[in-house]
C-alpha positions in Angstrom: 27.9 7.9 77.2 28.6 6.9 81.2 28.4 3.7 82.4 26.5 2.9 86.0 27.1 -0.7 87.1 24.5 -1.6 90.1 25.7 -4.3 92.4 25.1 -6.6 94.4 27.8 -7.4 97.3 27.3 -11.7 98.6 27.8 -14.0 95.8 29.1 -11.2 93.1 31.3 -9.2 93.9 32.6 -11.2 97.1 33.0 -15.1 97.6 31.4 -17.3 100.3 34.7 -16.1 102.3 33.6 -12.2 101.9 36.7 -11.7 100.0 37.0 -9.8 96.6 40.0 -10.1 95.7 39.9 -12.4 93.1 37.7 -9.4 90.9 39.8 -6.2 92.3 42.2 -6.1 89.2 38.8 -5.6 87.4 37.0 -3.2 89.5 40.4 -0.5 89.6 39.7 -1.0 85.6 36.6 -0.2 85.6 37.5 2.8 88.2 40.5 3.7 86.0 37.7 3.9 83.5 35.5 6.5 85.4 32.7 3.4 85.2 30.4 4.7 88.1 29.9 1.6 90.6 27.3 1.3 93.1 26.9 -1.3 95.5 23.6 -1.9 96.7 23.2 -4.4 98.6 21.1 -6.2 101.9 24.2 -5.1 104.3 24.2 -1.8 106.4 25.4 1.5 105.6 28.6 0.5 107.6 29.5 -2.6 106.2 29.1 -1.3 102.4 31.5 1.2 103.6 34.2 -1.0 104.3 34.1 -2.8 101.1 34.2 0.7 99.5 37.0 2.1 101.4 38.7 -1.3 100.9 38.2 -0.5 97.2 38.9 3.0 97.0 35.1 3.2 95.4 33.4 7.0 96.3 30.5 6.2 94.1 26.6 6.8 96.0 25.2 3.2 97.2 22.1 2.2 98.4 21.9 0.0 101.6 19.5 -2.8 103.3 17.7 -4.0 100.0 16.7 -0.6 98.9 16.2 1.1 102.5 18.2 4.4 101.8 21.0 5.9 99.1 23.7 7.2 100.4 25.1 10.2 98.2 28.7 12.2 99.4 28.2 15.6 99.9 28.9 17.8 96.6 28.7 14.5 94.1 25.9 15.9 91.9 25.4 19.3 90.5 22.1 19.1 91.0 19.8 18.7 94.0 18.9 15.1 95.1 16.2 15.9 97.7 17.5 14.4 100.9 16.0 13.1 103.8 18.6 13.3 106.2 22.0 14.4 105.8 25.1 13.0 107.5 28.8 14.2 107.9 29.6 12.6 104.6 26.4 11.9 103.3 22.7 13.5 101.7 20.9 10.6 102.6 17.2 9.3 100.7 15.0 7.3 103.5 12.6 5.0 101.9 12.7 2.2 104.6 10.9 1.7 107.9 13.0 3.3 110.6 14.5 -0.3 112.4 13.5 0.0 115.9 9.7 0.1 114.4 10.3 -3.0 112.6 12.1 -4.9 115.6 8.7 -3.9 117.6 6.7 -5.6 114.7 8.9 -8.6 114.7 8.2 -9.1 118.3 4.6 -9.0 117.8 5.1 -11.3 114.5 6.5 -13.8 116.6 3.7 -13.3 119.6 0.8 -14.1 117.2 2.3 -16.9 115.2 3.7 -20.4 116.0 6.6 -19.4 114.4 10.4 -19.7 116.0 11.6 -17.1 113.8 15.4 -15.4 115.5 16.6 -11.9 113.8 19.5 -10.1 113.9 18.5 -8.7 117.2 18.3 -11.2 119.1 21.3 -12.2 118.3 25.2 -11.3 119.8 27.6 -10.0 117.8 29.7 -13.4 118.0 26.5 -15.5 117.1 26.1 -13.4 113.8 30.0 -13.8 113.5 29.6 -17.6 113.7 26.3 -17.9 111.8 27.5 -15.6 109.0 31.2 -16.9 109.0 32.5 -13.1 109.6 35.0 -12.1 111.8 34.4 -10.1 115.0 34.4 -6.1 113.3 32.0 -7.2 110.3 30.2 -8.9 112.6 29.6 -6.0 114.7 28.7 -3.5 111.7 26.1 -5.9 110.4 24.2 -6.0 113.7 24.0 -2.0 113.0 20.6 -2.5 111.6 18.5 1.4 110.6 16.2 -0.5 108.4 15.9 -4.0 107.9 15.8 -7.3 110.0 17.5 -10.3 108.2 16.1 -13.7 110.4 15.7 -17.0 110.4 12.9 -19.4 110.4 13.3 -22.4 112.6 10.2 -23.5 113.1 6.5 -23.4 111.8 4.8 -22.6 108.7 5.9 -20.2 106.3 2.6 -19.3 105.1 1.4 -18.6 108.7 4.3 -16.6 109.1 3.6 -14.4 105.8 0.0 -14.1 106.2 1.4 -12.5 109.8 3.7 -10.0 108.2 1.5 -8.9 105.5 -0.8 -8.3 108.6 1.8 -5.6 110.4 1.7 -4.1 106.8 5.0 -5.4 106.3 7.5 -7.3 103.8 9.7 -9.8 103.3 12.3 -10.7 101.0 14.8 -13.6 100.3 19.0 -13.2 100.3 21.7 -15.3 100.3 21.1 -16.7 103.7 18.4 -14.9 105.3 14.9 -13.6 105.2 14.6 -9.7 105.6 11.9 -8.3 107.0 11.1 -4.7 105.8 8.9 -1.7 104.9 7.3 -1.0 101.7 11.1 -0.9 99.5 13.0 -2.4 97.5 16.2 -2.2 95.3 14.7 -1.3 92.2 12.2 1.5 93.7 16.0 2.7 95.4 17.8 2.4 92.1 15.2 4.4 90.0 15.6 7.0 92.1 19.2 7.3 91.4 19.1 6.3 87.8 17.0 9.7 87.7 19.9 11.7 89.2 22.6 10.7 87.0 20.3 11.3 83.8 19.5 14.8 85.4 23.6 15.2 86.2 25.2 13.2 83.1 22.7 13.0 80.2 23.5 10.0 78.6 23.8 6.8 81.1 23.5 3.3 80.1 23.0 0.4 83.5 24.4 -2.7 84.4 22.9 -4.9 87.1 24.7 -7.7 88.5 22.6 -10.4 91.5 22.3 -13.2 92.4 19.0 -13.7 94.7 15.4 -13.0 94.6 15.9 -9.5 96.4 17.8 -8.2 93.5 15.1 -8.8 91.2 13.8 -5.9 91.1 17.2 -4.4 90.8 17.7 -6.2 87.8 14.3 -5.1 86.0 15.6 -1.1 86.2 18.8 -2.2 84.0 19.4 -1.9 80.4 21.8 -4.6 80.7 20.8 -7.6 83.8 23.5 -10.0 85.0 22.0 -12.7 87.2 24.5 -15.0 88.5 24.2 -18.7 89.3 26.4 -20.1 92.2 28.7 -22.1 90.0 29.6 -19.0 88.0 33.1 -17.7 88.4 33.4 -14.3 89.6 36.3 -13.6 88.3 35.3 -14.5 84.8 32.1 -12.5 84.7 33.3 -9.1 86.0 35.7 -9.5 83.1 32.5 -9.9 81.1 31.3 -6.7 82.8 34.7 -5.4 82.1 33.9 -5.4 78.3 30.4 -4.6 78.3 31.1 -1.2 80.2 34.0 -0.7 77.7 31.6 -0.7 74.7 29.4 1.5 76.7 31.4 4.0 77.5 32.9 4.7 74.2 
């Protein structure tokens, strides 16, 4: 039996300081333990990168709420039907391609009364200072191929809805932003790869582990759902996870 934690990145695995080093003597445990993590998460392809490198992770992960999996060349035995491929990557498409969706924000914002301000509007030091990053993370989280986290700062919400429904759009909830996207989520991206691992590794029990509406859906394609509150300790609840993977793996 193999053990497939889905994850969430803001608010579960890192703190409100983007740092996870309070839960790293956990995740090289579950490594040590050949427990497959994948982060999947509203950040880009780019930033999820970072936070794998920095955790020595080489596990597929899924990016901007569901938008595409990322898979490294040679993981599976068997075909996953890519899209796209990279340098490193066989890559599964399931989101609007971004420059499409910035062109639907625009209109959005023409046709409403809405002051709505996205990602693209925005500099790289005004997402540093709105997000509390520093400059480089900053910089990868502007590098959007999917999905356009944005504000609302004026105007009604249900005016605003009705107008994204209208571009045959959606829109989703995270930690501190709206995301505007096409027709995806995380689940309909983690059932995908759920399928791959049963094809590659037979027997697979799931964790999920979120903490906002957009991982919802994540959470419904899991034997086992973690939702976190924002009181819970991180520390304490990967430990949790620590055990539960333990009895599922053996």
């Amino acid at each position: 039996m193999k053990a497939v934690i889905f994850t969430d990145l803001d608010g579960t695995l890192l703190n409100e300081k983007y740092s996870f080093q309070e839960v790293k003597p956990t995740i090289e445990c579950l490594r040590a333990l050949s427990v497959f993590i994948i982060f999947c998460s509203s950040k880009t392809s780019a930033e999820i990168e970072f936070y794998r490198n920095e955790l020595n992770i080489g596990d597929p992960f899924i990016s901007e709420n569901g938008a595409a999996i990322f898979i490294p060349k040679g993981y599976f035995k068997s075909g996953c039907g890519y899209t796209r491929q990279t340098e490193k990557y066989d890559v599964i498409e399931l989101g609007t391609a971004y420059p499409e969706l910035r062109q639907k924000f625009e209109s959005i914002r023409e046709k409403t009364n809405c002051k709505i301000i996205g990602f693209g509007d925005m500099s790289v030091e005004e997402i540093a200072r709105d997000c509390g990053l520093n400059l480089e993370l900053a910089k990868i989280a502007k590098q959007r191929e999917y999905d356009e986290p944005f504000r609302v700062l004026e105007g009604s919400e249900k005016e605003l809805l009705s107008a994204i429904r209208n571009e045959r759009l959606y829109v989703t909830k995270g930690d501190k932003y709206y995301h505007l996207t096409g027709k995806h989520n995380k689940g309909t991206a983690i059932s995908l790869l759920k399928e791959l691992y049963i094809r590659n590794f037979k027997k697979l029990r799931t964790i999920g582990v979120g903490n906002g509406p957009n991982d919802i859906s994540m959470l419904e394609m899991v034997e086992t759902p973690i939702l976190l509150e924002k009181t819970e300790n991180l520390s304490e609840i990967w430990k949790r996870i620590l055990a539960n993977a333990i009895n599922l793996n053996f």
